[in-house]
N, CA, C and O atoms as CSV, one atom per row, in Angstrom:
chain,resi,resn,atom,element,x,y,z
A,1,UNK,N,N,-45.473,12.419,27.388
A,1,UNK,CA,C,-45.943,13.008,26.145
A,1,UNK,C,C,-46.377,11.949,25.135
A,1,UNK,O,O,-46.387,12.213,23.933
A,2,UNK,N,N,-46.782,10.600,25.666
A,2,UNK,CA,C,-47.450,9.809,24.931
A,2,UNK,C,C,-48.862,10.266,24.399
A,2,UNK,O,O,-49.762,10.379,25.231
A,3,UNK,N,N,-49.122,10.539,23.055
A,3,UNK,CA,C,-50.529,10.473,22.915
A,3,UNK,C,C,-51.479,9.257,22.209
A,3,UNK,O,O,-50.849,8.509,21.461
A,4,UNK,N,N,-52.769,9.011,22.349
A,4,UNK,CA,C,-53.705,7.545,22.416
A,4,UNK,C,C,-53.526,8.515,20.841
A,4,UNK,O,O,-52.541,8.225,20.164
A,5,UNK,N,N,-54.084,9.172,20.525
A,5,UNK,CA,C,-54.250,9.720,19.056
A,5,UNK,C,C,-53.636,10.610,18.443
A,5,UNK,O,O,-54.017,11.775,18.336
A,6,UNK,N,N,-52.203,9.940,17.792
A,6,UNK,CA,C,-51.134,10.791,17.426
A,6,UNK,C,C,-51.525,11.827,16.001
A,6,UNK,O,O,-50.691,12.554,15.461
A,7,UNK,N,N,-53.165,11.676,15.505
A,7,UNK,CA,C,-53.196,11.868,14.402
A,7,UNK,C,C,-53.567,13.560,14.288
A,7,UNK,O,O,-53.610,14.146,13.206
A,8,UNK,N,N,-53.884,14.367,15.919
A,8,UNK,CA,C,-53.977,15.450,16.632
A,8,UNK,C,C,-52.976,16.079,15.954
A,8,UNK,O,O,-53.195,16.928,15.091
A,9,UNK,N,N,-51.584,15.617,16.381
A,9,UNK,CA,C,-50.082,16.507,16.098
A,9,UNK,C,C,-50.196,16.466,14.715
A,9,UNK,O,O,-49.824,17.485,14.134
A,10,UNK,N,N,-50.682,15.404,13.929
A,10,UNK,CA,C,-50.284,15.406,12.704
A,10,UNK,C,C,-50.694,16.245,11.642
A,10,UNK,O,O,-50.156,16.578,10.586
A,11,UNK,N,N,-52.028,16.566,12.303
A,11,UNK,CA,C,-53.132,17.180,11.661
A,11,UNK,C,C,-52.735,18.520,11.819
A,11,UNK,O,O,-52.707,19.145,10.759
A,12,UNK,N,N,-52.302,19.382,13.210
A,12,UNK,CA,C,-51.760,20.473,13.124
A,12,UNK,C,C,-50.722,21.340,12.669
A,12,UNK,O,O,-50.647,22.568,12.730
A,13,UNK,N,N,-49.455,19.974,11.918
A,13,UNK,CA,C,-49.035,20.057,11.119
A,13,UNK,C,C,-49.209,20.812,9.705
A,13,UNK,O,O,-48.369,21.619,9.307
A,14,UNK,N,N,-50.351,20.487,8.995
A,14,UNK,CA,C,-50.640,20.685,7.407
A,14,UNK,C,C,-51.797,21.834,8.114
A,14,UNK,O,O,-52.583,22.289,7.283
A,15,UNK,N,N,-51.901,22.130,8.955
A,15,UNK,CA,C,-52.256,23.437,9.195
A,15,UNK,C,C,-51.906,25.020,9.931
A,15,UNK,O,O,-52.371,26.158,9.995
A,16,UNK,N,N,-50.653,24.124,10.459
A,16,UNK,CA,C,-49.881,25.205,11.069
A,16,UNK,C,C,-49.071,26.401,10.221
A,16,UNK,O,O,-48.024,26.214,9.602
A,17,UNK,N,N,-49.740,27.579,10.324
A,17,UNK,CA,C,-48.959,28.780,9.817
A,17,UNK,C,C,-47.784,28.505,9.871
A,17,UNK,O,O,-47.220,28.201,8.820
A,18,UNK,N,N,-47.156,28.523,10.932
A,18,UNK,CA,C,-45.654,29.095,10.750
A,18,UNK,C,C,-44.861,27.485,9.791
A,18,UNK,O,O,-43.783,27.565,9.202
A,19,UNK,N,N,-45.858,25.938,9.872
A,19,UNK,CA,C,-44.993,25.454,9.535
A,19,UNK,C,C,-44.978,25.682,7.504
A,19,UNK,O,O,-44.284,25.433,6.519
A,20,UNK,N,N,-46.215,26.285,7.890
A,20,UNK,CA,C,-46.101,26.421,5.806
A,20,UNK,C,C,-45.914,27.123,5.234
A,20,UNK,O,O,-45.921,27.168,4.004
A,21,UNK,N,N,-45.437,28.739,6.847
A,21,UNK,CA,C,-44.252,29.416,5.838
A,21,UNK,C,C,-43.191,28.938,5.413
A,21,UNK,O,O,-42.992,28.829,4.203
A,22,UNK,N,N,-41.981,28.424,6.667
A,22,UNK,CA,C,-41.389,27.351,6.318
A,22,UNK,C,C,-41.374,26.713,5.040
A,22,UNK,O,O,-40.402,26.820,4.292
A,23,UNK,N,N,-42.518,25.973,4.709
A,23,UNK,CA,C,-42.473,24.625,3.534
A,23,UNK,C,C,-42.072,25.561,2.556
A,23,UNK,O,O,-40.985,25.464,1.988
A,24,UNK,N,N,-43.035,26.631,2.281
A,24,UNK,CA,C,-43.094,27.468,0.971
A,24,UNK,C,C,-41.621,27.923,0.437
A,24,UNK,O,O,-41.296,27.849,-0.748
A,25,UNK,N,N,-40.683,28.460,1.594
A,25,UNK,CA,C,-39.470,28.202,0.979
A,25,UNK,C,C,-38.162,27.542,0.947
A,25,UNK,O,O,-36.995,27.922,0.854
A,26,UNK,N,N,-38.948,26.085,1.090
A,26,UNK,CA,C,-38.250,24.800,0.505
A,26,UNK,C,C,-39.000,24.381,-0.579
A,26,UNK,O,O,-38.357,23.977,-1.547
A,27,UNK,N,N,-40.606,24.380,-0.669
A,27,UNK,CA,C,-40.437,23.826,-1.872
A,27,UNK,C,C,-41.050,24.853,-3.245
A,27,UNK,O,O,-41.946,24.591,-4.047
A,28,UNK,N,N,-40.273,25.951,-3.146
A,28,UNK,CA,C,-39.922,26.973,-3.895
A,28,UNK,C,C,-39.225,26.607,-5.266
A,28,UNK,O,O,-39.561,26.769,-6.439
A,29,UNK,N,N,-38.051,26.014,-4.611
A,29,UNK,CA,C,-36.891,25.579,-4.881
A,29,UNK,C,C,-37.471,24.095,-6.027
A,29,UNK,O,O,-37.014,23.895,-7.152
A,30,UNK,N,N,-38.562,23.231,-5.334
A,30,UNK,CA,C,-39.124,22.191,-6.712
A,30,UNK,C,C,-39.925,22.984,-7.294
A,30,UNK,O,O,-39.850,22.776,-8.505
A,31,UNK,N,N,-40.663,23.795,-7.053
A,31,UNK,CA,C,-41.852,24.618,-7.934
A,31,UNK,C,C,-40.676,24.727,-9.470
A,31,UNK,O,O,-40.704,24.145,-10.554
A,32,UNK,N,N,-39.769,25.716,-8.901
A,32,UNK,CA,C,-38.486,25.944,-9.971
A,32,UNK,C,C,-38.334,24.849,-10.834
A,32,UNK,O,O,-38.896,24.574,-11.894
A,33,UNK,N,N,-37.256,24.134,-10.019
A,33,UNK,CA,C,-37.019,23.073,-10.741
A,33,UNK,C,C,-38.103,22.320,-11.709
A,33,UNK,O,O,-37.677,22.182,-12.855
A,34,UNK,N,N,-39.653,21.712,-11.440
A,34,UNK,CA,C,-40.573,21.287,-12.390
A,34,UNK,C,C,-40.341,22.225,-13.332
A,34,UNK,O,O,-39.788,21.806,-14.349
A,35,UNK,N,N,-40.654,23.591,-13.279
A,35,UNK,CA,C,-41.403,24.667,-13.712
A,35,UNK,C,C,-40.033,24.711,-15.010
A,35,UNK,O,O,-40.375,24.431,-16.159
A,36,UNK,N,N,-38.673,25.035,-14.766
A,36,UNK,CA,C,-38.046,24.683,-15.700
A,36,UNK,C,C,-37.606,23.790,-16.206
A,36,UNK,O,O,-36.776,23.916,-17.105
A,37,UNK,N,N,-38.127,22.371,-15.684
A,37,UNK,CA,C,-37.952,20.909,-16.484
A,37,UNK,C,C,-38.958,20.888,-17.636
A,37,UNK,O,O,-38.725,20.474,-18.771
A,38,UNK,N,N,-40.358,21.503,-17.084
A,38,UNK,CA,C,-41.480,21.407,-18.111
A,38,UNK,C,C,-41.275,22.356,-19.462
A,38,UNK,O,O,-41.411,22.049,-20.646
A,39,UNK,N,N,-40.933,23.501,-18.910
A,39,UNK,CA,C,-40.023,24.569,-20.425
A,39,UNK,C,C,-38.660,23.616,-20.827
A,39,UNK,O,O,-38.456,23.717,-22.037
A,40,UNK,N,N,-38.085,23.094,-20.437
A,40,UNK,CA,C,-36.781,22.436,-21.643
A,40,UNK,C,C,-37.722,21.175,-22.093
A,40,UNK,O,O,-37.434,20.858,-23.247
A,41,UNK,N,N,-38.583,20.495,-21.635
A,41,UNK,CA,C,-39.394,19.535,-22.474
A,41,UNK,C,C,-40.354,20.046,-23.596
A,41,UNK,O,O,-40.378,19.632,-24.755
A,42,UNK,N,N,-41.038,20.891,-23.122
A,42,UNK,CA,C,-42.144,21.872,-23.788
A,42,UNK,C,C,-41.346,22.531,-25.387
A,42,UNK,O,O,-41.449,22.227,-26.576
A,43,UNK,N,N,-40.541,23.571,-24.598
A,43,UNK,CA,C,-39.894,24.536,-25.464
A,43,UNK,C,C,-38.686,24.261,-26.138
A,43,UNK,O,O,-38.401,24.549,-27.301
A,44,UNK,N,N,-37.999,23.670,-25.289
A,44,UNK,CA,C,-36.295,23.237,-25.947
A,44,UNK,C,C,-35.153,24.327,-25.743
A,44,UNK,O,O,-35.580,25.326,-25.164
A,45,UNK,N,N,-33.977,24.368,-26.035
A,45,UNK,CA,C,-32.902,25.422,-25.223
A,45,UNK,C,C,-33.739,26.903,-26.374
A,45,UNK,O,O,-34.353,27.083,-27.426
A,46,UNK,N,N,-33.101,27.689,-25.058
A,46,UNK,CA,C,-33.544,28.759,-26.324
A,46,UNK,C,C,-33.867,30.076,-25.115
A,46,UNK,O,O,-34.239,29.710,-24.000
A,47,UNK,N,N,-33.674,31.912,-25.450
A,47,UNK,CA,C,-34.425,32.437,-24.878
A,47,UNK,C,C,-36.080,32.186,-25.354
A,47,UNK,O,O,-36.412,31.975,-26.520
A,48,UNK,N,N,-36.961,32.252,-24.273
A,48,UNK,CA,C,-38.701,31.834,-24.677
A,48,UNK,C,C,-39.316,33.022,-24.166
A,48,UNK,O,O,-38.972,33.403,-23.047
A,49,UNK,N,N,-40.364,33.808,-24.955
A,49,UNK,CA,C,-41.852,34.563,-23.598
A,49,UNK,C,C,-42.593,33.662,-22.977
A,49,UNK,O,O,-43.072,32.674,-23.533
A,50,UNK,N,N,-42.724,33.944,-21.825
A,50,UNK,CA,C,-43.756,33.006,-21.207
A,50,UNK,C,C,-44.273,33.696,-20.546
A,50,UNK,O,O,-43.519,34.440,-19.919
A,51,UNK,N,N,-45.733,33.860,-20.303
A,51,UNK,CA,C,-46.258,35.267,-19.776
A,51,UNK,C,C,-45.910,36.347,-19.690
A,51,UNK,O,O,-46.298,36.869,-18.645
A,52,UNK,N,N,-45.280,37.032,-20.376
A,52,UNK,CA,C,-44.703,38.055,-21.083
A,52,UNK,C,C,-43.268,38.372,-20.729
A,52,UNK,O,O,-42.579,39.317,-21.111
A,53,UNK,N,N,-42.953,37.322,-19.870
A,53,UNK,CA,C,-41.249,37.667,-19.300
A,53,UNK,C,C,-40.476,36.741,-20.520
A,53,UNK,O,O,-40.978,35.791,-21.120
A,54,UNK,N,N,-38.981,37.358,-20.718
A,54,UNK,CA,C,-37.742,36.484,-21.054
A,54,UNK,C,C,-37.842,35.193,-20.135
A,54,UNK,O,O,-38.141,35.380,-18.955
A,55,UNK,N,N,-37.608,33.845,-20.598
A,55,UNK,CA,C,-37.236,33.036,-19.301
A,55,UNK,C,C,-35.754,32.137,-20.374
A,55,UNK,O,O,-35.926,31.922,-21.574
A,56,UNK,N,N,-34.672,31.812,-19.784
A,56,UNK,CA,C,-33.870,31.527,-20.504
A,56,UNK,C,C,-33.750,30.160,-20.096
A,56,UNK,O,O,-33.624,29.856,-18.910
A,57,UNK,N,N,-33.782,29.357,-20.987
A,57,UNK,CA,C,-33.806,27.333,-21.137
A,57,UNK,C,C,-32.906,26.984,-21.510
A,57,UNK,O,O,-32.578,27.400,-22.622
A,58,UNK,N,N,-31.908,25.927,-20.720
A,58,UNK,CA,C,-30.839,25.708,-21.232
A,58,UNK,C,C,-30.250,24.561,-20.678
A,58,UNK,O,O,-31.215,24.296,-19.961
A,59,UNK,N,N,-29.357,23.561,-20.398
A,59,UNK,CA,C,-29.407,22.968,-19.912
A,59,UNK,C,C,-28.559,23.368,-18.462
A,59,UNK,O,O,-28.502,22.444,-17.651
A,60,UNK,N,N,-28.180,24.109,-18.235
A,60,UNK,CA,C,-26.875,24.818,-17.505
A,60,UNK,C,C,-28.328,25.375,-16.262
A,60,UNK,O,O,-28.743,25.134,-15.128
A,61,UNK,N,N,-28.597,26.158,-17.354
A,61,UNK,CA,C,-29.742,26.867,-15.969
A,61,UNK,C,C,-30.523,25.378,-15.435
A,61,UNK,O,O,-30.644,25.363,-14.210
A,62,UNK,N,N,-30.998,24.299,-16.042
A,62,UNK,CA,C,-32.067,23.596,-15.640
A,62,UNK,C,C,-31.032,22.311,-14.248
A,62,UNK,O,O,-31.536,21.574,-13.401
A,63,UNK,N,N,-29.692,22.517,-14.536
A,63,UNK,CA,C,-28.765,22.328,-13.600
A,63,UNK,C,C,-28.698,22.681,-12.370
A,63,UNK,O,O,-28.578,21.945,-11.390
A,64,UNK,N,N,-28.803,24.235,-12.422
A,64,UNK,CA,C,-29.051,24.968,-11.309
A,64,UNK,C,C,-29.880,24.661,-10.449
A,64,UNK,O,O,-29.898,24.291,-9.275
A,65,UNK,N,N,-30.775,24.953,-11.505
A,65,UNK,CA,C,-32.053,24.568,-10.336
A,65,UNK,C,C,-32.248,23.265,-9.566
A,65,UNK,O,O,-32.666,23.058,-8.427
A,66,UNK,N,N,-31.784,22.381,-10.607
A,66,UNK,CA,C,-31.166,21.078,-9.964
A,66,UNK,C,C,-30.453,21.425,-8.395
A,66,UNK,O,O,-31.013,21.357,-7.301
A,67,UNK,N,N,-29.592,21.660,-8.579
A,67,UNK,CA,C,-28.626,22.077,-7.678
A,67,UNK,C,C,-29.032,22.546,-6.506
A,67,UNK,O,O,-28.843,22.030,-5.404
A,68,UNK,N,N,-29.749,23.806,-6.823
A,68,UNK,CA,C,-30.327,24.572,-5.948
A,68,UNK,C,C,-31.651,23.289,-4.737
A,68,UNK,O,O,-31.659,23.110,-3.519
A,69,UNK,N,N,-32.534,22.704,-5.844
A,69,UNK,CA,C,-33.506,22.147,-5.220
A,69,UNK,C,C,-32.622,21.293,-4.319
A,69,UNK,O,O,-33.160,21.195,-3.217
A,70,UNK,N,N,-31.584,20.706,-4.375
A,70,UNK,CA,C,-30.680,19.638,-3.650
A,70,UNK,C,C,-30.410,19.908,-2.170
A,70,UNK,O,O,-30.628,19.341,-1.100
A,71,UNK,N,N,-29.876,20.956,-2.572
A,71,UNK,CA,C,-29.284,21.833,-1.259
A,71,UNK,C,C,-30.373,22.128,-0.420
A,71,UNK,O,O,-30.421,21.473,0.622
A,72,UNK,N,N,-31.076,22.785,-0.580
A,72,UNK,CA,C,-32.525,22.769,-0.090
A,72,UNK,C,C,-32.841,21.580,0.877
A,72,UNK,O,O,-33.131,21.742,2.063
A,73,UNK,N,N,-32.752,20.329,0.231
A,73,UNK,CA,C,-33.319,19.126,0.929
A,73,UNK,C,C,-31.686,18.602,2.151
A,73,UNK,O,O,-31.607,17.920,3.173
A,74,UNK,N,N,-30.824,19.247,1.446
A,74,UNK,CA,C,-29.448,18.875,2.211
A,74,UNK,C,C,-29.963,19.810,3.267
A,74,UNK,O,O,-30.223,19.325,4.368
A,75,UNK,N,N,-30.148,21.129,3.055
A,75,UNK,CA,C,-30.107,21.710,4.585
A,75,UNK,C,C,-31.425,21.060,5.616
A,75,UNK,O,O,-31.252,20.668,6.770
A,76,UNK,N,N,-32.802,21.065,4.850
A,76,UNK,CA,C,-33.859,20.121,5.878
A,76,UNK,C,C,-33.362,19.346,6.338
A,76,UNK,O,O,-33.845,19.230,7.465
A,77,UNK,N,N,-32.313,18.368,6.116
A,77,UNK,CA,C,-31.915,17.164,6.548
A,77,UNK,C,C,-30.578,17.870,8.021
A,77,UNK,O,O,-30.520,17.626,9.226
A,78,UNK,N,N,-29.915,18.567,7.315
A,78,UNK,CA,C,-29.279,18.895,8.730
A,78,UNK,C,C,-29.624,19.354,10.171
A,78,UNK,O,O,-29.059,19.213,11.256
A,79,UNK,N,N,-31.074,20.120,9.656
A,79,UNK,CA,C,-31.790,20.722,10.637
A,79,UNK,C,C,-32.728,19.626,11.426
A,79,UNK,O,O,-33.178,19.742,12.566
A,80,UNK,N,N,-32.939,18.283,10.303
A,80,UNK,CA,C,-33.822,17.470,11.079
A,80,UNK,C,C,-32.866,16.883,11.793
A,80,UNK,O,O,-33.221,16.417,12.876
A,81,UNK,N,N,-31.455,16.749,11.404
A,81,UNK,CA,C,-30.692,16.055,12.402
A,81,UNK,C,C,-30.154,16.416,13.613
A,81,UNK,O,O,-29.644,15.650,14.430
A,82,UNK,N,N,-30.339,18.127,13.744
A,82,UNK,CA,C,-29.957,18.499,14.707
A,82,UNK,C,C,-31.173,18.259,15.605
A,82,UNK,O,O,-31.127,17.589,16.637
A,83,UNK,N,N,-32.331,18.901,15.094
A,83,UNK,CA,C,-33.440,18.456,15.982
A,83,UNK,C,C,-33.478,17.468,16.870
A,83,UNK,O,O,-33.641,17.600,18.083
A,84,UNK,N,N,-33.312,16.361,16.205
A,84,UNK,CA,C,-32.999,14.741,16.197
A,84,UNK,C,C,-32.012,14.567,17.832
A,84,UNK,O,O,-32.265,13.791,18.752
A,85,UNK,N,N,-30.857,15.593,17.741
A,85,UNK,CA,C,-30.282,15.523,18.752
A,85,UNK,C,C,-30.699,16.408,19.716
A,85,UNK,O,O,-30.214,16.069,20.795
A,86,UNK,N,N,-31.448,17.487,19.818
A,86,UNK,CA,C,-31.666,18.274,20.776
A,86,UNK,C,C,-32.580,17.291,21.511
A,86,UNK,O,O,-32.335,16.931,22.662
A,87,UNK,N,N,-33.646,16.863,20.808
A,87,UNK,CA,C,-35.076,16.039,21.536
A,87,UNK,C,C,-34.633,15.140,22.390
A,87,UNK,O,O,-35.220,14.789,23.413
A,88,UNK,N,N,-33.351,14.654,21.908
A,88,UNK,CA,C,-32.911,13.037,22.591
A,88,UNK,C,C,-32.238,13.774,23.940
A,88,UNK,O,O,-32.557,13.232,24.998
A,89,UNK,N,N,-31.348,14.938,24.046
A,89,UNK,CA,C,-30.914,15.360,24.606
A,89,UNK,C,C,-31.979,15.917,25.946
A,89,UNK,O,O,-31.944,15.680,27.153
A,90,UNK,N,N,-32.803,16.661,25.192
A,90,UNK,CA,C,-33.927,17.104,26.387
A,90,UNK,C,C,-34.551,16.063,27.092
A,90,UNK,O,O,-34.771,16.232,28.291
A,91,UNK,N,N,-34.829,15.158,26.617
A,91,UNK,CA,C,-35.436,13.891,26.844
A,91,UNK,C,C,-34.522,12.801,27.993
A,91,UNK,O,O,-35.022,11.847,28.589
A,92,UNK,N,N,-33.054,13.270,28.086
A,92,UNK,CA,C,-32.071,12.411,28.576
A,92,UNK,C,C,-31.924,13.053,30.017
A,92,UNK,O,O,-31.596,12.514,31.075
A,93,UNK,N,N,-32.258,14.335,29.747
A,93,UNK,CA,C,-31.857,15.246,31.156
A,93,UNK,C,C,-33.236,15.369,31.568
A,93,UNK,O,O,-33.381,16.398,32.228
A,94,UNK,N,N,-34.148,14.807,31.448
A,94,UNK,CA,C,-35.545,14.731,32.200
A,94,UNK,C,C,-35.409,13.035,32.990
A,94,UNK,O,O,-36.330,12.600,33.680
């Protein structure tokens, strides 16, 4: 499974459906996070309208999302590590 032009796989990557359903909800999770870093810089603590919704700014919520975006990248990382071991594994019994 050597390829002369690895740039094939790479390319099908940033076009593969299923992998950018995937992305979309991981990086959901930074959309958030910017999206309420830019309202506590913008706006400051406070309930705000922002396109006609309540959105509540605070530093507690902008935590969360912190939080939230973290975990997010903690679980990609477990999944790349399991990957990590299945490949080596398939690869060992060939």
């Amino acid at each position: 499974n050597i390829l002369n032009d690895p740039s094939i796989v790479f390319d099908d990557i940033v076009t593969n459906e299923e992998i950018l359903k995937r992305a979309k909800d991981i990086s959901a999770y930074y959309d958030d996070l910017i999206e309420m870093t830019s309202y506590y810089h913008l706006l400051g603590e406070g309930t705000h309208q922002v396109n006609g919704k309540p959105v509540v700014v605070n530093l507690r919520e902008l935590k969360k999302q912190l939080y939230l975006c973290l975990m997010s990248v903690n679980a990609l990382e477990a999944i790349r590590f399991y990957v990590s071991f299945a490949c080596t594994f398939a690869f060992a019994e060939r």
